[in-house]
C-alpha positions as CSV (number, residue, x, y, z in Angstrom):
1,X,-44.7,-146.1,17.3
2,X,-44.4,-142.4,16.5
3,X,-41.9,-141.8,19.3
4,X,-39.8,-145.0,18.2
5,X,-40.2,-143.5,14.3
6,X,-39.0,-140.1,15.8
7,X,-35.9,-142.0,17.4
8,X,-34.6,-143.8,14.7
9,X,-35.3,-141.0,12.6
10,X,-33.1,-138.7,14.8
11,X,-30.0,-140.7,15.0
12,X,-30.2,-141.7,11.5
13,X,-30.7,-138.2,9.9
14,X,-27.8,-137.7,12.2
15,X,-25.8,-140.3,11.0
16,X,-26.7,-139.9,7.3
17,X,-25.6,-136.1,8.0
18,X,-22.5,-136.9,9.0
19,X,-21.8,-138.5,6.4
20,X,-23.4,-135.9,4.1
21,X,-21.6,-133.3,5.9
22,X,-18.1,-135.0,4.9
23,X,-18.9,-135.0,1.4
24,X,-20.3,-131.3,1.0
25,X,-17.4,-129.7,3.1
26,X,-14.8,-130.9,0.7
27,X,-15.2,-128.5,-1.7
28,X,-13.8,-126.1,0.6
29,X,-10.7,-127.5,0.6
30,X,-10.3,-128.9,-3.4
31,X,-10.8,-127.5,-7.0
32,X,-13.8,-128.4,-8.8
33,X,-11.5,-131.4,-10.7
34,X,-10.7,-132.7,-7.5
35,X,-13.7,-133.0,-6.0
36,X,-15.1,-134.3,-9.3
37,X,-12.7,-137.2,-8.8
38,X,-14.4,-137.9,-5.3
39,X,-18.1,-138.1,-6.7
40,X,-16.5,-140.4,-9.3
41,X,-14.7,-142.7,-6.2
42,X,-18.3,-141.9,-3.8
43,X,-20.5,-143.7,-7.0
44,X,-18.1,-146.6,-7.9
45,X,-18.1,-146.9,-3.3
46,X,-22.1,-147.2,-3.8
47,X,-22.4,-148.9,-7.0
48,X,-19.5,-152.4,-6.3
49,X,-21.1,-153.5,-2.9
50,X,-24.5,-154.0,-4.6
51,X,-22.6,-157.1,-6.4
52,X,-20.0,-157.7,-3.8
53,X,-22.4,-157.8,-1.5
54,X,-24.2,-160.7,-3.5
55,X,-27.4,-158.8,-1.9
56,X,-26.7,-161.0,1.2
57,X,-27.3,-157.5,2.9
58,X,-31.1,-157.9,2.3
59,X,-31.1,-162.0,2.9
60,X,-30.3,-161.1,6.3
61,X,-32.9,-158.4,7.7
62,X,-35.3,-161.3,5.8
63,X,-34.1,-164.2,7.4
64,X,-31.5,-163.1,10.2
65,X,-34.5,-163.2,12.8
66,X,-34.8,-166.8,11.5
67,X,-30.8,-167.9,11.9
68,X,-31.6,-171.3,13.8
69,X,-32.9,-172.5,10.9
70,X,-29.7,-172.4,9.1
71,X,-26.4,-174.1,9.6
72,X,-23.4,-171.4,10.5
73,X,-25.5,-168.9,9.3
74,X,-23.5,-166.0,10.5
75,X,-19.8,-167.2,9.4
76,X,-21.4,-168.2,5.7
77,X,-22.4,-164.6,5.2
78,X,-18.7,-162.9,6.7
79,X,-17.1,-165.3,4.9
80,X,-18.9,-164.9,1.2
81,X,-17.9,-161.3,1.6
82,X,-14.6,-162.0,2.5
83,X,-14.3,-164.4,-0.7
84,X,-16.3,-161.6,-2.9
85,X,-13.6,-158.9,-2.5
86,X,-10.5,-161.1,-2.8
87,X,-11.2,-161.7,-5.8
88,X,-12.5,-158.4,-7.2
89,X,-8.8,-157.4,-5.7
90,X,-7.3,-160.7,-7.7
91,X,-9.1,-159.4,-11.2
92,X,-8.0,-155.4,-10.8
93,X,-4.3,-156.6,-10.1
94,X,-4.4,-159.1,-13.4
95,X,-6.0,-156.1,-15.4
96,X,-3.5,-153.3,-14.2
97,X,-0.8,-155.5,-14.9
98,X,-2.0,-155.9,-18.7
99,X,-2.0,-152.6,-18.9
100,X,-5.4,-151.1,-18.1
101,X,-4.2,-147.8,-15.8
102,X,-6.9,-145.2,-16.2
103,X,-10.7,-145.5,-15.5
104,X,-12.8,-142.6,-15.7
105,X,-9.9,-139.8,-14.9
106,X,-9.3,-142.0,-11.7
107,X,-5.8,-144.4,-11.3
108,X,-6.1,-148.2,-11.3
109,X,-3.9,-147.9,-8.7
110,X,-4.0,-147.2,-6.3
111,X,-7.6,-145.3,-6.1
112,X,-9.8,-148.8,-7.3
113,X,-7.5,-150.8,-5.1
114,X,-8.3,-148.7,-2.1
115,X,-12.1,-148.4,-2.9
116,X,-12.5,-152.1,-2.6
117,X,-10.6,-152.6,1.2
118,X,-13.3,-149.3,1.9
119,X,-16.3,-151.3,0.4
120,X,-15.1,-154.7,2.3
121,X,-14.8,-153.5,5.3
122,X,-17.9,-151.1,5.1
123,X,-19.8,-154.0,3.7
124,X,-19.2,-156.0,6.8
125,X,-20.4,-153.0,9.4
126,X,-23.7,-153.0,7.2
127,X,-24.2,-156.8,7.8
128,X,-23.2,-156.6,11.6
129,X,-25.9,-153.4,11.8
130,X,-28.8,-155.2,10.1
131,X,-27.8,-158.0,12.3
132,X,-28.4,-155.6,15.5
133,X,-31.3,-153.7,13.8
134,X,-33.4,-157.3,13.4
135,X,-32.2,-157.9,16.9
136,X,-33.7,-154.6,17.8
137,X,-31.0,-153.7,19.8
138,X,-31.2,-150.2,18.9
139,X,-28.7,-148.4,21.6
140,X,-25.7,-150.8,19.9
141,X,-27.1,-149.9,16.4
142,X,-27.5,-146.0,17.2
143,X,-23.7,-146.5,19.0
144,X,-22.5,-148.0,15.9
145,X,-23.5,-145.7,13.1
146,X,-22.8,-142.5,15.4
147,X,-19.1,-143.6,16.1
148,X,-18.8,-144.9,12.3
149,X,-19.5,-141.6,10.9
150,X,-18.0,-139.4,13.3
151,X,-14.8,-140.6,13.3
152,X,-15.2,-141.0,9.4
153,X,-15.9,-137.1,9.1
154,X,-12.7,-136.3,11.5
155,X,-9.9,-138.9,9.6
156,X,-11.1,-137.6,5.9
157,X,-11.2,-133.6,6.5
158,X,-7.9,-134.3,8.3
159,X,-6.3,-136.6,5.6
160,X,-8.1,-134.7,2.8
161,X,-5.6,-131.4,4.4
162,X,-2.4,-133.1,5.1
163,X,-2.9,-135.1,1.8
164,X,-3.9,-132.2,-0.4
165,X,-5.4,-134.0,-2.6
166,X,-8.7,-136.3,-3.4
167,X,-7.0,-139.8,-2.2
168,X,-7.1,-138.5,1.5
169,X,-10.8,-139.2,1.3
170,X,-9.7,-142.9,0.6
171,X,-7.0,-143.2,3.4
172,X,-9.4,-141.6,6.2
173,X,-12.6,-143.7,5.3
174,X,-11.0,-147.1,5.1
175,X,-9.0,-146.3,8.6
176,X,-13.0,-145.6,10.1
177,X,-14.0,-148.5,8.1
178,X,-11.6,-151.0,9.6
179,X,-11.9,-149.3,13.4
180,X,-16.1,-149.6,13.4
181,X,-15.8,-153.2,11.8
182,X,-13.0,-153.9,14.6
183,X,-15.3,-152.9,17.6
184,X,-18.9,-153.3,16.6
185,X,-18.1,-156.8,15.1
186,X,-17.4,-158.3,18.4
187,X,-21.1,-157.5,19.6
188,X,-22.8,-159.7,17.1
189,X,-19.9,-162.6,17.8
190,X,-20.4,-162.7,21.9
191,X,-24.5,-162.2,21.3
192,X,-24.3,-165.2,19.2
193,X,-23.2,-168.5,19.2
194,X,-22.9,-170.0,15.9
195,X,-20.4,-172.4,14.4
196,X,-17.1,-170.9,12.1
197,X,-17.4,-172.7,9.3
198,X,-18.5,-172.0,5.7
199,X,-21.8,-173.9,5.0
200,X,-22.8,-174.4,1.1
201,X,-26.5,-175.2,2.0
202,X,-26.9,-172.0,3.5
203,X,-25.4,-170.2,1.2
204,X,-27.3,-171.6,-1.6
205,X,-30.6,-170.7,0.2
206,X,-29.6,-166.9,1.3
207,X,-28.7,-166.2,-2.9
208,X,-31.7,-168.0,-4.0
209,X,-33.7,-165.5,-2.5
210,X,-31.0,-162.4,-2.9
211,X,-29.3,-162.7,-6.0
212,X,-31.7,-160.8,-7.7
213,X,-31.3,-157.7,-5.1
214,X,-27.5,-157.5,-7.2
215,X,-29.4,-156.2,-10.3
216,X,-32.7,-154.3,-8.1
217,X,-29.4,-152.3,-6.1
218,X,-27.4,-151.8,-9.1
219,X,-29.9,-150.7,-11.7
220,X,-31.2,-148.5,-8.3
221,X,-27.9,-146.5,-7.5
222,X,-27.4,-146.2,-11.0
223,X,-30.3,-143.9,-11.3
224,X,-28.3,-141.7,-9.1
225,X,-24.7,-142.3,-9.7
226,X,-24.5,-143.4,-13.9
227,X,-24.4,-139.6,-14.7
228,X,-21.8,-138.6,-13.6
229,X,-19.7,-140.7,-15.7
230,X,-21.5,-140.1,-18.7
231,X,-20.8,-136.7,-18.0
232,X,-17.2,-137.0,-17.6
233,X,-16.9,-139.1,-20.8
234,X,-18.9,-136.0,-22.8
235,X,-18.0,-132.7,-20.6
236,X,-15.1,-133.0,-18.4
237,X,-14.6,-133.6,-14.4
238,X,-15.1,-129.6,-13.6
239,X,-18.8,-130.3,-14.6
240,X,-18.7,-133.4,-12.6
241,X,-17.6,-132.0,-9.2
242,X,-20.6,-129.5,-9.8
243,X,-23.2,-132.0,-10.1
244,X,-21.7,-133.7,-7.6
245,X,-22.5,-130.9,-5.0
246,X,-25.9,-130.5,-6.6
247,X,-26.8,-134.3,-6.4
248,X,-25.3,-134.1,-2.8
249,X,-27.7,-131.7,-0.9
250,X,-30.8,-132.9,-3.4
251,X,-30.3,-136.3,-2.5
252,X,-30.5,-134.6,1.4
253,X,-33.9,-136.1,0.6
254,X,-33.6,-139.3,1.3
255,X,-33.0,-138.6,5.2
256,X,-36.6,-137.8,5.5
257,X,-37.1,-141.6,4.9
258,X,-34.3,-143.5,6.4
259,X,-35.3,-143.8,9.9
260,X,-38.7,-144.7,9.3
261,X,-37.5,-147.5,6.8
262,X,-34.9,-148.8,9.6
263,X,-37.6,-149.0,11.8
264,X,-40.8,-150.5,10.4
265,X,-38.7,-151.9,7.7
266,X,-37.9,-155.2,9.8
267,X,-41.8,-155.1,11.1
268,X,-43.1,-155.4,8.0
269,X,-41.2,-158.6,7.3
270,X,-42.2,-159.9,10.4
271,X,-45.6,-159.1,10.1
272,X,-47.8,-162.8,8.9
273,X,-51.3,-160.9,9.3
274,X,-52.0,-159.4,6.1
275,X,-54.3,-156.6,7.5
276,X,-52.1,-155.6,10.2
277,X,-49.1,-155.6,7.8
278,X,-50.8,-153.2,5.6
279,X,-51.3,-151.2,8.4
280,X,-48.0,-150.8,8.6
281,X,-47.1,-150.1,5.2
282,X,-49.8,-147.4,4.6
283,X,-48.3,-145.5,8.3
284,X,-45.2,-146.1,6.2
285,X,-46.4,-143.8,3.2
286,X,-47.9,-141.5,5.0
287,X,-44.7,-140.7,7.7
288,X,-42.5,-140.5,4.6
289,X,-44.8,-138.2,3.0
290,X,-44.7,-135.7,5.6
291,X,-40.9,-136.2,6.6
292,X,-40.7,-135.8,2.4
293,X,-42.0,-132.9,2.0
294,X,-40.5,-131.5,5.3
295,X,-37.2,-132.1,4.4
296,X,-37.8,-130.7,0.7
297,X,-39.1,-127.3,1.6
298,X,-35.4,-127.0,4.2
299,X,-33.6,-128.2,0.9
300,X,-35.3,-125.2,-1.5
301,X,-34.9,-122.6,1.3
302,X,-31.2,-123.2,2.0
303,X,-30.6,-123.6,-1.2
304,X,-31.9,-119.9,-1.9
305,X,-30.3,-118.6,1.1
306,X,-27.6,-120.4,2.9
307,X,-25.6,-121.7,0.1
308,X,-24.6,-118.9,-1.7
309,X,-22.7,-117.8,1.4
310,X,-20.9,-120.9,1.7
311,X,-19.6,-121.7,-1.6
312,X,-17.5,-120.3,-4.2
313,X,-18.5,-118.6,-7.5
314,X,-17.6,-122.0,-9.4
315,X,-20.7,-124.0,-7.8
316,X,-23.0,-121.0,-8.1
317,X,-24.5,-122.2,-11.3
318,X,-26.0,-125.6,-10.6
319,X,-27.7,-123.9,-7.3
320,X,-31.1,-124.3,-9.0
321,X,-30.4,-127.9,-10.1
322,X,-30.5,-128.4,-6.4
323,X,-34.7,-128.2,-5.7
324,X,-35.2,-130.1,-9.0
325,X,-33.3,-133.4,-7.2
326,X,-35.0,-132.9,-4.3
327,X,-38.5,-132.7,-6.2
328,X,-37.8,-136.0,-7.8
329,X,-37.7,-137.7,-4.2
330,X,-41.3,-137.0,-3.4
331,X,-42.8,-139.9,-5.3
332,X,-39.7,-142.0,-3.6
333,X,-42.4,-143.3,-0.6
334,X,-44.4,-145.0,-2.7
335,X,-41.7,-146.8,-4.8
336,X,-39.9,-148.1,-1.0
337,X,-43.7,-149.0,-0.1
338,X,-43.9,-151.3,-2.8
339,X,-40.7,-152.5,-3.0
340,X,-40.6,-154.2,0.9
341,X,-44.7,-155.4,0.1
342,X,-42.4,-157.4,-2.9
343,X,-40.0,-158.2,-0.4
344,X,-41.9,-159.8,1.3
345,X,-43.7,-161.6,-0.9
346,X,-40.2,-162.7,-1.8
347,X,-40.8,-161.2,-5.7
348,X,-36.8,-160.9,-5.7
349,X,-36.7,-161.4,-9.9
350,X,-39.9,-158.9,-10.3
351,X,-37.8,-156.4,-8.7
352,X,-34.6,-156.5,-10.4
353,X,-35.9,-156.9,-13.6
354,X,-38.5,-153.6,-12.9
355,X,-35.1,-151.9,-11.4
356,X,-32.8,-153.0,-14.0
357,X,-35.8,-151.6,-16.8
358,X,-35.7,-148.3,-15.3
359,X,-31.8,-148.0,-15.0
360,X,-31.3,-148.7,-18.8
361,X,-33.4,-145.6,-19.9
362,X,-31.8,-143.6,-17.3
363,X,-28.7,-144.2,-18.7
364,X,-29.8,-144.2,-22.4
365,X,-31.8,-140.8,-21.5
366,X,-28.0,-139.9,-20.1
367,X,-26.1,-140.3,-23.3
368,X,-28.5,-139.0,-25.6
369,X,-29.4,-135.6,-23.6
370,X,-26.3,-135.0,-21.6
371,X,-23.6,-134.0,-24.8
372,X,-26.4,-131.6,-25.4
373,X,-27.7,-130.1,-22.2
374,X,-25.2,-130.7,-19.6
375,X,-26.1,-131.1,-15.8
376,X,-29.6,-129.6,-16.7
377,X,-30.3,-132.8,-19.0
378,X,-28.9,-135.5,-15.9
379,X,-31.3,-133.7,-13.4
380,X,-34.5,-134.3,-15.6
381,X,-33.9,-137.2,-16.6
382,X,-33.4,-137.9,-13.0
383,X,-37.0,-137.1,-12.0
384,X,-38.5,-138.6,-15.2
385,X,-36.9,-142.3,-13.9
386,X,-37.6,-141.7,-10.2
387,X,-40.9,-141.1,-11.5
388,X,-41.1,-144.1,-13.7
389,X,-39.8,-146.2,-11.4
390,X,-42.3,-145.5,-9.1
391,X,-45.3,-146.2,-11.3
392,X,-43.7,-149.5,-12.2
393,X,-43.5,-151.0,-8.6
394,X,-46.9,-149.4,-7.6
395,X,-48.5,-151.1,-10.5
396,X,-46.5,-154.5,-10.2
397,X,-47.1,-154.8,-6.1
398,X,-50.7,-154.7,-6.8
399,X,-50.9,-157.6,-9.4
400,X,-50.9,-155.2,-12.7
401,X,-54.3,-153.2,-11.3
402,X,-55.4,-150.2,-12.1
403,X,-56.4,-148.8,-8.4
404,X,-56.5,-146.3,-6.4
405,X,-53.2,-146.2,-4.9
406,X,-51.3,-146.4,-9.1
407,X,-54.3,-143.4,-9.7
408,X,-52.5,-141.4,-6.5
409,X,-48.9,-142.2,-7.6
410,X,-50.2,-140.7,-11.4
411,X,-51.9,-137.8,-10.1
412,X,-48.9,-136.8,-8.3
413,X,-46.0,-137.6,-10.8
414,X,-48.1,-134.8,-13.1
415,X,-48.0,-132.7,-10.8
416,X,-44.5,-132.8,-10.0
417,X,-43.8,-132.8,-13.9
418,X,-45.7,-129.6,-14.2
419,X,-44.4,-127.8,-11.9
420,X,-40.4,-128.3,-13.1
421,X,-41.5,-128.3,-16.9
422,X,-43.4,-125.1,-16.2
423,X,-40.3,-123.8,-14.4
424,X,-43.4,-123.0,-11.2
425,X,-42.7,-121.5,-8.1
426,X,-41.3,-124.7,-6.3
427,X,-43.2,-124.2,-3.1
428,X,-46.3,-125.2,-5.3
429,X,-45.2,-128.7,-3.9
430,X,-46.4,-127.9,-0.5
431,X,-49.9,-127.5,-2.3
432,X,-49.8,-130.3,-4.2
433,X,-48.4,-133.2,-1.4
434,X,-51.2,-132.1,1.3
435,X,-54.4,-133.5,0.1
436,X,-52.2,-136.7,-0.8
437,X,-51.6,-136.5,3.4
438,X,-55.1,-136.2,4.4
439,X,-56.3,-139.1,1.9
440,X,-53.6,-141.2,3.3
441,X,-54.9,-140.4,6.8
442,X,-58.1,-140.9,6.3
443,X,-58.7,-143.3,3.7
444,X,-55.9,-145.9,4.6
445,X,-54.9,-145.3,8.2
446,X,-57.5,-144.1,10.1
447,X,-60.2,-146.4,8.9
448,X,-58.3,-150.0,10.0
């Protein structure tokens, strides 16, 4: 299992690096205002799929391995999408045309009308890769996400410098959108043979169980993404490109977790024996743990050294911002542990309305804090929600007790507090995340 976690978490971090790697190179070749206006385009590109989506994204790594059981299972799910973004198109055009031009410092047109093609046509490489990752096929899924990103990295720097301005990150991305979607789609089509047609009974059954993944992702990204256009609204888009860079290499932190969660992710659901599925989620916690704080300690030491040589004076101010993100990842592992034991327990409404809680005091936190503390104010509030968050699906997953795994989640959000409130040497989270290793080990792995 380690080797296969290693694998996955190889080509993944790879992957995910790409695609970090595009986004903190551009300020190399815009001003601050400009690259502002790309964080703004990157949140609304995370923040629409969640409802576009209709979370059918999650209904099939739950039910994909399953697909006999439904009628045209496949062709319902490409074609809900395809209906989705029509008509998010449809209602942009009918609200341009009466008059609404501006949204946040970006154009109406054509930036939001090119943001939804690039969220379409992304959308349908996710579903096609969840597809392959339940099939396990994992040399087409590695294939997939390597070309996707490479050749998105390549057409955006190359756009982004003929272009000379923001909108070439549009024009590249969509252009690797539609060319991963082209090639990659055909692999799910030949592998398997379902009928074309649209089926209402299916589609009633995959939103029954995801619709409430619309509100759990929204309210989820939000956490991450609603800052930075409160801070637009009370500071301007300089301010905004800086946190965007700062967000940027802090949320570096959620590599250490991706390829573990696309591996035993899919295990977990298929897991019917209770023990042996907790198994799995406790080797869960504890891999993300130490990839965690791995990953964190490369994050604070780059930030002291490396990026001052990279960067220009402008971004040299939110360079300490950068650990603080990072810090508030750390309690992360137990949050996506108890978020796929709900999962599977198919607690879809639990989740989005615990998700949905924590995303309205981020953003109220936002708009009270922000007009008077800037960036610092939208990085604690940050780790106060992470933190929140956390505590709330710990507590919730284990039937509203008081145990031992919501007393390790406290003891550790304390910690973390302390140490950022107390402005502490941030190493002192290598100190504090080690016994929480060896209690793991012992207590919860090494005893089944």
């Amino acid at each position: 299992m380690l080797k296969k976690i290693l694998s996955y978490g190889f080509f993944e971090g790879f992957s995910k690096g790409l695609n970090k790697l595009t986004i903190l190179i551009l300020p190399l070749f815009l001003s601050t205002i400009g690259y502002g206006k790309i964080g703004l385009l990157i949140s609304i590109e995370m923040v629409i799929p969640l409802i576009s989506l209709l979370g059918l994204e999650r209904a099939v790594l739950r039910f994909y391995n399953d697909k006999v059981d439904f009628v045209n299972f496949s062709s319902t799910v490409s074609k809900t999408i395809i209906y989705t973004h029509a008509l998010l198109l449809i209602l942009i055009s009918s609200l341009y045309f009466l008059g609404w031009k501006m949204f946040f410092g970006l154009n109406v047109f054509p930036d939001l009308f090119l943001v939804i093609i690039l969220i379409y046509f992304q959308g349908d490489i996710l579903i096609t890769f969840n597809k392959l990752r339940v099939e396990e096929r994992h040399n087409e899924y590695f294939s997939g996400r390597l070309f996707f990103q490479v050749i998105k990295l390549l057409l955006v720097v190359a756009f982004i410098y003929l272009i000379g301005n923001y909108q070439g990150y549009l024009y590249g991305a969509i252009i690797a959108a539609f060319l991963t979607s082209l090639f990659f789609r055909t692999k799910i089509s030949s592998f398997v043979k379902t009928g074309k047609k649209f089926s209402r009974e299916t589609f009633t059954t995959l939103f029954t169980f995801s619709w409430p993944f619309i509100f759990h992702g929204v309210a989820a990204n939000l956490l991450g993404n609603a800052d930075k256009f409160i801070l637009e609204k009370y500071i301007n888009l300089s301010q905004v490109g800086q946190y965007t860079l700062a967000y940027s290499y802090g949320s570096i932190m959620i590599f250490a977790f991706v390829g573990i969660s696309v591996f035993l992710e899919p295990l977990i659901y298929k897991e019917d024996v209770s023990s042996k599925r907790e198994l799995l989620l406790n080797k869960f916690l504890f891999f993300t743990l130490i990839s965690g704080l791995i990953v964190y300690l490369l994050i604070a030491m780059s930030t002291e050294y490396l990026l001052p040589m990279i960067y220009n004076t402008s971004y040299h101010n939110v360079f300490s911002y950068i650990p603080l993100i990072a810090i508030s990842y750390l309690v992360y592992p137990y949050y996506l542990k108890s978020n796929y034991k709900m999962i599977y327990e198919k607690k879809s409404m639990t989740i989005a309305v615990t998700s949905v809680s924590s995303a309205i005091l981020n953003i109220s936190l936002n708009i009270i804090f922000i007009p008077l503390y800037g960036i610092y104010a939208a990085v604690f509030t940050t780790l106060i929600c992470y933190i929140l968050q956390s505590i709330l699906f710990v507590f919730i997953s284990n039937r509203y007790r008081l145990n031992k795994e919501l007393l390790e989640v406290l003891i550790l959000s304390i910690a973390l507090i302390i140490i950022v409130y107390c402005n502490l040497n941030l190493y002192w989270s290598t100190v504090v995340i080690i016994p929480f290793l060896f209690y793991n080990y012992f207590y919860k792995i090494k005893v089944q």
